[in-house]
C-alpha positions in Angstrom: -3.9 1.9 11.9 -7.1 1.0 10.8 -8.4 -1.7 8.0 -10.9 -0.5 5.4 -12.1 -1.8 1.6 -11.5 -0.5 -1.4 -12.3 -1.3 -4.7 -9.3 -2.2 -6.8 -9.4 0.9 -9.1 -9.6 3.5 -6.4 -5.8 2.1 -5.3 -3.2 4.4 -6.4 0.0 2.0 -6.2 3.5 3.6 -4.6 5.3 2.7 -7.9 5.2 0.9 -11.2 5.6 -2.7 -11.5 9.7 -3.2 -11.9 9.6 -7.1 -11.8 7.5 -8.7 -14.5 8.5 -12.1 -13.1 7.7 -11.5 -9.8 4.4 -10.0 -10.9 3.7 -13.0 -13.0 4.5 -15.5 -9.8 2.2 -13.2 -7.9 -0.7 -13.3 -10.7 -0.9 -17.0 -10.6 -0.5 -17.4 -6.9 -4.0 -15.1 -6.3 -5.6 -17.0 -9.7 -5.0 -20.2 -7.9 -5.8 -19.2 -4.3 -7.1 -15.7 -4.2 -5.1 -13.0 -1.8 -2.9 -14.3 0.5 -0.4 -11.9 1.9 -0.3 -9.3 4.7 -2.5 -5.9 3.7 -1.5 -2.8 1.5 -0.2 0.1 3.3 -1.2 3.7 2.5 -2.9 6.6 3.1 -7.3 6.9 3.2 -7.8 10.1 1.2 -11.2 9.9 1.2 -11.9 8.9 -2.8 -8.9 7.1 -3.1 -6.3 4.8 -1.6 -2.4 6.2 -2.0 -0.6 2.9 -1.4 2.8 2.6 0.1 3.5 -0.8 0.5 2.6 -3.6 -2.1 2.5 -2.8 -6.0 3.3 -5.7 -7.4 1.1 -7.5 -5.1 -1.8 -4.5 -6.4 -1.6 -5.2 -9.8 -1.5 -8.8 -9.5 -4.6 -9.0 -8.2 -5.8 -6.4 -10.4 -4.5 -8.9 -13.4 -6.5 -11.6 -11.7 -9.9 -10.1 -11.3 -9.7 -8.9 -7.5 -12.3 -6.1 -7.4 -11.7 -5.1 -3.8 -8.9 -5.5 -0.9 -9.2 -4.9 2.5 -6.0 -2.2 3.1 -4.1 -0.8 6.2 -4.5 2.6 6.4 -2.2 4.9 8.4 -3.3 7.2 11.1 -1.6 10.0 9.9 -3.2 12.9 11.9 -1.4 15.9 11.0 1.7 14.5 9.4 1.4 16.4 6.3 0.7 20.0 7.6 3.8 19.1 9.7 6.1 18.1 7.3 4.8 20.4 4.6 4.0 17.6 2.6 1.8 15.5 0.2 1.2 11.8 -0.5 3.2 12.7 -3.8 6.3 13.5 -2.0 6.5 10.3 -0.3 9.4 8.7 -2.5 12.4 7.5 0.2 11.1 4.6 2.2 13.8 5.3 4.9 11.9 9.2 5.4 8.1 7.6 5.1 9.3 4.6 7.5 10.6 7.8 10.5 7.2 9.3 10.0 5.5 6.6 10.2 7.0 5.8 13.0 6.2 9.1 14.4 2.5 9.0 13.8 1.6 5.4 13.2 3.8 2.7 15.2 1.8 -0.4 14.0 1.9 1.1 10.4 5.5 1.5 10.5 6.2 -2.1 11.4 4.0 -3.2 8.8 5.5 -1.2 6.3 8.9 -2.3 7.7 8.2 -6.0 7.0 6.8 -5.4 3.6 8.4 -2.6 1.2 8.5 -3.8 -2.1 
């Protein structure tokens, strides 16, 4: 796993926001003090971000004028020719968690402690 920046809009989130009060708690918290939790999980596909972790936490910050956040990025070698898969297929968090763990070990435990 590796750490790299990306501007806000190049961050494809895992899913749409389903909590509007969470998100709204979330909002206020980065207006007030900026970004404070653990990184965003996903793939580096070059142009974009495909997050895996952290939606709400993306579109708060979006909502509060965060232009850029430093993200975890997953090693994921060949994972994808193996599993003859894409980032869209990636819906079960139990499957991404096993090849995660299969490819990525600090990735999985990150994503373990922070799928929302």
């Amino acid at each position: 796993m590796y750490t790299k920046k990306f501007n806000i809009q190049q961050i494809v989130p895992f899913h749409e926001v389903r909590d509007e009060e969470k998100l709204g708690a979330l909002t206020q918290s980065m207006n007030e003090n900026g970004w404070q939790g653990r990184h965003i999980v996903g793939f580096d596909l070059g142009d974009e971000f495909r997050a895996i972790t952290g939606s709400h936490r993306l579109q708060a910050a979006d909502d509060a004028g965060i232009e850029e956040l430093e993200v975890a990025c997953v090693e994921y070698g060949t994972m994808f020719e193996d599993y003859d898969i894409t980032t869209d297929d990636l819906k079960d968090p139990s499957q991404i968690y096993r090849m995660l763990d299969e490819y990525d070990k600090d990735a999985a435990e990150l994503f373990s402690e922070d799928v929302d």
